[in-house]
N, C-alpha and C positions, 0 to 999 in steps of 0.2 A: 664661867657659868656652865653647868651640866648640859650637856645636850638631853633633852629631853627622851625619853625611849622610841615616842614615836618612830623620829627621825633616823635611828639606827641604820635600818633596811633601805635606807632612800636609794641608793644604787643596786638594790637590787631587780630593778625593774630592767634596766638596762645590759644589766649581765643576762639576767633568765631570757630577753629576747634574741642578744648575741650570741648565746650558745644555741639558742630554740633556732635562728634565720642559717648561722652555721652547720649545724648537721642536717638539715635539709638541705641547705647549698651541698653538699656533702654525697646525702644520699640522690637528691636528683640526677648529682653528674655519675652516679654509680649506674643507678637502675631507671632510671625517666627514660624514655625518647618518645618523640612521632608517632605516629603515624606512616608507616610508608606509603609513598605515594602512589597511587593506581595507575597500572602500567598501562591499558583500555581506556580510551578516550570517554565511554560510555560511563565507567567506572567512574572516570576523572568528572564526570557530568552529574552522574550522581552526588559524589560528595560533597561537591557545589552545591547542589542543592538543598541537600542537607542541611551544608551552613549556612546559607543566605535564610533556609527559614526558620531557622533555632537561635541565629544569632538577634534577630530582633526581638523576642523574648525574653533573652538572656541580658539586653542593654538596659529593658525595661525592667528587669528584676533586679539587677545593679541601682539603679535610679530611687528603684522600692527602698530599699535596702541603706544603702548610703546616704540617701537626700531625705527622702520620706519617714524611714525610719527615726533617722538620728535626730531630725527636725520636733517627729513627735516627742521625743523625749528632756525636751529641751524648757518643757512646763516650769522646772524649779528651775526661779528667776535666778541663781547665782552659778547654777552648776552649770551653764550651757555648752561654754570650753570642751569640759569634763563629759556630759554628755554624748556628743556630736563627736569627741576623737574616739574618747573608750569604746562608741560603738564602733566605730571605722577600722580600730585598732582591732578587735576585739571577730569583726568580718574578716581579716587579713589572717589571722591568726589562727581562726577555728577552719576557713576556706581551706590550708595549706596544711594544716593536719589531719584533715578528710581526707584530704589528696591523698596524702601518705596511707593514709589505714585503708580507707579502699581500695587502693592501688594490691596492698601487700594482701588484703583479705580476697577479691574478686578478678582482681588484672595483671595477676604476676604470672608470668608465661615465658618459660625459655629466660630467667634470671633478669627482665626487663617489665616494665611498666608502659603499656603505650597511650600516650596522653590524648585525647581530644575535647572535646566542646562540651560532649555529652557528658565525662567524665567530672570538668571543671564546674558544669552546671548541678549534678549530683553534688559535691563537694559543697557547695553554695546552701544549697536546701541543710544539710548538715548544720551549715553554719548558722542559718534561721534558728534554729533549736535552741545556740546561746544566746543571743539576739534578742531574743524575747524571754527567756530565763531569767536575765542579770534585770528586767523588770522590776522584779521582786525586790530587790536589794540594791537598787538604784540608790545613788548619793549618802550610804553606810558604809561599800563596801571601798574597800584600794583597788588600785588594776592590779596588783599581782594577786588582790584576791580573785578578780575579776576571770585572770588568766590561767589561775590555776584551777579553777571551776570548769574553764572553757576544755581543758584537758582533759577532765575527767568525763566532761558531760559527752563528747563527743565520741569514742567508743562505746559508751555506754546505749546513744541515740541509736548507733548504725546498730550495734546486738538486738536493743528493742525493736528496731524497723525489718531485720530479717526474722524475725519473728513469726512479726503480727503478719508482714507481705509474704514473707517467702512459704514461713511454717505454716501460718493460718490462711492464708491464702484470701486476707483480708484485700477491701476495692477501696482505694483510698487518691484518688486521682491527685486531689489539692494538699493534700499532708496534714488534714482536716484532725484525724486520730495520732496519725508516726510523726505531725510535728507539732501540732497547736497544743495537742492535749497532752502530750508526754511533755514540750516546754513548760507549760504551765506549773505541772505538780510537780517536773523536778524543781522548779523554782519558788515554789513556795517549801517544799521539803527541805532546801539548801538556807530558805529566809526561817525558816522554824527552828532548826537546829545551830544556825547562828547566832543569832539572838537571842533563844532560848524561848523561857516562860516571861519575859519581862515584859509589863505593860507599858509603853511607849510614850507620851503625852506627845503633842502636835509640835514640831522641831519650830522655831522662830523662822526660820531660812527653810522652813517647806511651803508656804505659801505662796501659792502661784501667783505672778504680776498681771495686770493687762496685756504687757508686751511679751514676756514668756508664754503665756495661754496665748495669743497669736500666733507665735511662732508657731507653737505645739501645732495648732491649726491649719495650718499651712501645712504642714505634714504628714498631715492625715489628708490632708486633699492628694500632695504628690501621690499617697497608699492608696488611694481611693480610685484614682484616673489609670495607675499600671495595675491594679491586684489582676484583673483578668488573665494577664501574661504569668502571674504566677501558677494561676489554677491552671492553666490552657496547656503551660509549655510541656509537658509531658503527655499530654494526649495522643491518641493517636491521629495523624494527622487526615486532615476530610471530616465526615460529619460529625466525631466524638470531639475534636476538639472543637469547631463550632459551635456545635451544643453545649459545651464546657462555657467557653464567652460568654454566651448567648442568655446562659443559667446565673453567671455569672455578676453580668452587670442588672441581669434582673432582681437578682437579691441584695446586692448592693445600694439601688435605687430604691426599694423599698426598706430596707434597713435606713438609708438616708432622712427618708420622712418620717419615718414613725418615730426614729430619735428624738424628731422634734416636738413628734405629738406626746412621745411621751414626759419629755424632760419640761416642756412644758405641764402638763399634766398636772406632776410631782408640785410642780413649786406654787407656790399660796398666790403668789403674784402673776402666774404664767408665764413667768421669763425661764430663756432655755439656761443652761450650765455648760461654761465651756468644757467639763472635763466630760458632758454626756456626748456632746459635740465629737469630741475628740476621736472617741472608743467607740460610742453606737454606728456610729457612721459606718464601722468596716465590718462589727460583728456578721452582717450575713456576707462577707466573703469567708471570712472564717467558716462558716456553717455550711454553706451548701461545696466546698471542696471534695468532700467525700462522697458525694450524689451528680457533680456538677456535672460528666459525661453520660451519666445513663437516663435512659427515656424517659424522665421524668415532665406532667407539663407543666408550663411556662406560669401558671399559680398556683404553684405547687413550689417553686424558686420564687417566687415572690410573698407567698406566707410565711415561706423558710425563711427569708431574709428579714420580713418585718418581728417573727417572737423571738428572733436572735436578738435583733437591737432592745425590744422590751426584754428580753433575760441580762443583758447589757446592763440597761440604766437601773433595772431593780437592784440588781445585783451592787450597782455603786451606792445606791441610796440608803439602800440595809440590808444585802450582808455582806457588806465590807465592815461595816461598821459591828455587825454579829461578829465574825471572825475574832477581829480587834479584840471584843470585848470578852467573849467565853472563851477562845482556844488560844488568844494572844497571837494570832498568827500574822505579819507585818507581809504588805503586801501594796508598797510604795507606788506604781504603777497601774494596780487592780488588773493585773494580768488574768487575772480568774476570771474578773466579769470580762473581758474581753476573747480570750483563748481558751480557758477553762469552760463556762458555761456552753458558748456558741459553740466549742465543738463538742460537748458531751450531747449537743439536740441536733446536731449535724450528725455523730452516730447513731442517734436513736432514728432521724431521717431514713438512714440510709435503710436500715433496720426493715424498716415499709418496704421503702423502695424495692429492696430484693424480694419481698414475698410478694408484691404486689407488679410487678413484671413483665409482662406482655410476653407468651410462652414461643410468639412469632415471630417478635422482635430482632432477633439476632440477624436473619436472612436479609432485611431490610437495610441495616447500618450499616453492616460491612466494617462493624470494629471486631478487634484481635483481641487474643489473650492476652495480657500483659502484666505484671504488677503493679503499672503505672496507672492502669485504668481500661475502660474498655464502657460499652454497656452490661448493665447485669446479665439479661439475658443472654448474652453474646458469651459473654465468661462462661458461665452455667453451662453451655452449651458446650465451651473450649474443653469442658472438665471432662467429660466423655462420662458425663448425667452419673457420677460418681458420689455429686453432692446437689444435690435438691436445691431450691428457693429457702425451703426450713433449714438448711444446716448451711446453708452460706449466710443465713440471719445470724444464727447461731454463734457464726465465725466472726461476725464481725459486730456484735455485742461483746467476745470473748477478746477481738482486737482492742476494744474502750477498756476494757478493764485493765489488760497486761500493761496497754500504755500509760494509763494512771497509777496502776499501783506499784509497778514496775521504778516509773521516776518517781514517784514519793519515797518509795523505800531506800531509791540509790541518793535520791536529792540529798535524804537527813544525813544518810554517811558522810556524802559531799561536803555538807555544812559543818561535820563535824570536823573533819578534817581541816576546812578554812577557818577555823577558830587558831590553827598557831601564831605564836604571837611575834615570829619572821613574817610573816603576810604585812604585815604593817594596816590591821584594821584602825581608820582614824576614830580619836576618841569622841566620843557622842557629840558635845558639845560644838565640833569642827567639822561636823557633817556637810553636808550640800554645799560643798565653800570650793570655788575652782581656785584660789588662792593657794589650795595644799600640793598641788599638781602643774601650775601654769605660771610664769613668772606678767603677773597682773602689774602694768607697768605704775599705775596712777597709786593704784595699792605700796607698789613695792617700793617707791620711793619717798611717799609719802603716810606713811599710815596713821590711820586715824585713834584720835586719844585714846578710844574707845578699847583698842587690839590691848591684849595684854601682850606681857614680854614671849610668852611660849606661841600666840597665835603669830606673833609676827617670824619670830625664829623659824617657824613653818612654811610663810610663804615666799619667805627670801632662799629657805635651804632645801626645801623639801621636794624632790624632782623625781616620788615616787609612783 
């Protein structure tokens, strides 16, 4: 019997990772090292400190990330295998080629790279960017398409992010613009030009279960209890990052309820929708990232947080379904209404926020210049009054744009390029199926009359 074309490439997942984990084994043992240690006991006190209080941030953004994340995604009831690793895999993979490109772009000194916390934690935020990208193309895409995205996107993130931080001298504390919004539109840019123009009908096996939509839900609770630690862990430390939290869980609390007010709302019966559940819930952590260290007050993070979750559930209720229908644009996860929308009103926040400023402010906080964040005023002031409240608005209105148009333009290439037909995109029909990738034991020894000859030839061979 012919093997099927799909299956050609099935070892190619395996090769493209052993040569990928080898030449960084490679280059690490060339050019990585330490740290040296501080030869000053003071020294040595310092950097302790340092880690004891970066590292509990960093456990909670792991947690984000690996349990939270992969959990949320786990709605389409056959794919959850397939979910839960690809992301895991998919964090491993993009963390360790950040590593690399930043190392060689920012920390190469004297022929060596010296690794720390701070490093590994940067790398990590890198990795967010594909994380929330493959959204889009969730349960369509292979992981070698998966991984060959994760390649391109991530040089592409760090160019956009020196950009908008270094060149425009954009305030972006939570990665509200340099990661929510730039993943987003590369990923629907990457879903457009994959797919094409073709209109989609509803797949049989996209239908969320009870028990899948729990799961998912459970996921978003893990997201919901660390996000603080994401927006905080860059702060500077003392009142900006307090204030970060503080903003933080304030908008999230109020995104909380009004998901329900509104998802309620929507429905004729009043009952909520797990999938508004899912996404509304975190939209105002998305949203106030960008604002969450500067002196904004405390209902001011809490209005932000509540028309993130209404941009949220509108946005799932009808224009997910506009997309769909006029521009064809496939958008598996509604990563738009969750990352797209909430940060394009988390830019607009911010927007205010510098022109509306407190001219005192800065003396008060005792925050620094950073890239990472600071208060506005406090920046403004770092700049040696070079750039006004209007042209730091300015900057970072000009940061929303470069980071959307910027990954919509690189996304479409992206997608064009994972159209080769070595990728091994599975065929329509075999979508959301962990059967293509996972040896499913109850399946593989048993299948059902149902499988045809080609679907089973897949889940017993197929190990791409």
């Amino acid at each position: 019997m012919a093997v099927p074309p799909f299956t050609y490439p099935r070892r190619l997942l395996p090769l493209f990772l052993g040569l990928f984990q080898g030449a960084l084994l490679f280059f690490f043992a060339l050019f990585v090292t330490y740290d040296e240690p501080s030869a000053q006991a003071e020294d040595t006190s310092l950097v302790a400190n340092q880690v004891y209080s970066t590292f509990p941030f960093f456990q909670d953004i792991q947690v984000m990330l690996v349990v939270g994340l992969g959990l949320l995604l786990t709605f389409l009831p056959r794919y959850g295998f397939s979910a839960l690793t690809h992301n895991f895999l998919l964090l491993n993979f993009s963390m360790q080629w950040a590593l690399v490109l930043q190392g060689l772009l920012h920390h190469f000194h004297h022929g060596q790279i010296h690794l720390d916390l701070h490093k590994l934690l940067l790398s990590e935020f890198a990795a967010v960017t594909v994380l929330i990208s493959v959204g889009a193309i969730l349960g369509r895409a292979s992981p070698c398409q998966l991984l060959v995205m994760a390649l391109c996107e991530i040089p592409l993130y760090l160019a956009s992010e020196w950009v908008i931080v270094t060149c425009l001298g954009v305030l972006d504390v939570g990665g509200t613009i340099t990661i929510h919004v730039f993943s987003c539109y590369f990923g629907l840019g990457v879903s457009k030009a994959l797919f094409r123009a073709t209109e989609r009908p509803l797949h049989p096996k996209e239908t969320p279960t009870t028990s899948s939509d729990l799961m998912s839900l459970v996921g978003t609770l893990i997201l919901w209890v660390f996000w603080p630690s994401f927006v905080a862990v860059l702060c500077q430390p003392g009142d900006a990052q307090h204030r970060a939290i503080l903003n933080t869980l304030l908008a999230m609390s109020a995104g909380a309820i009004t998901t329900v007010v509104a998802s309620s709302l929507l429905d004729g019966d009043g009952k909520l929708s797990p999938g508004h559940l899912q996404n509304g819930s975190l939209a105002g952590g998305v949203a106030i990232g960008v604002v969450a260290d500067m002196a904004v007050p405390p209902a001011a993070a809490l209005a932000l947080g509540s028309l993130s979750a209404v941009l949220c559930v509108l946005g799932f209720r009808f224009l997910t379904p506009l997309l769909a229908r006029k521009l064809t644009l496939h958008d598996q996860c509604g990563i738009h209404n969750l990352h797209g929308l909430p940060g394009i009103l988390g830019a607009a926040a911010s927007v205010v926020a510098v022109l509306v400023a407190p001219k005192d402010s800065s003396g008060s906080h005792g925050s620094q210049l950073s890239p990472a964040g600071g208060n506005a005023s406090a920046v403004l002031e770092g700049q040696g009054g070079s750039r006004g409240a209007g042209g730091q608005a300015l900057c970072q209105a000009a940061g929303l744009a470069v980071a959307a148009g910027a990954a919509l333009l690189t996304g479409l290439l992206t997608g064009s390029a994972l159209r080769l037909p070595c990728l091994a995109r599975p065929p329509e029909r075999l979508c959301f199926e962990d059967s293509l990738y996972f040896k499913i034991h109850d399946q593989a020894e048993s299948p059902g009359p149902e499988s045809s000859a080609e679907e089973g030839a897949l889940a017993l061979k197929e190990q791409v």
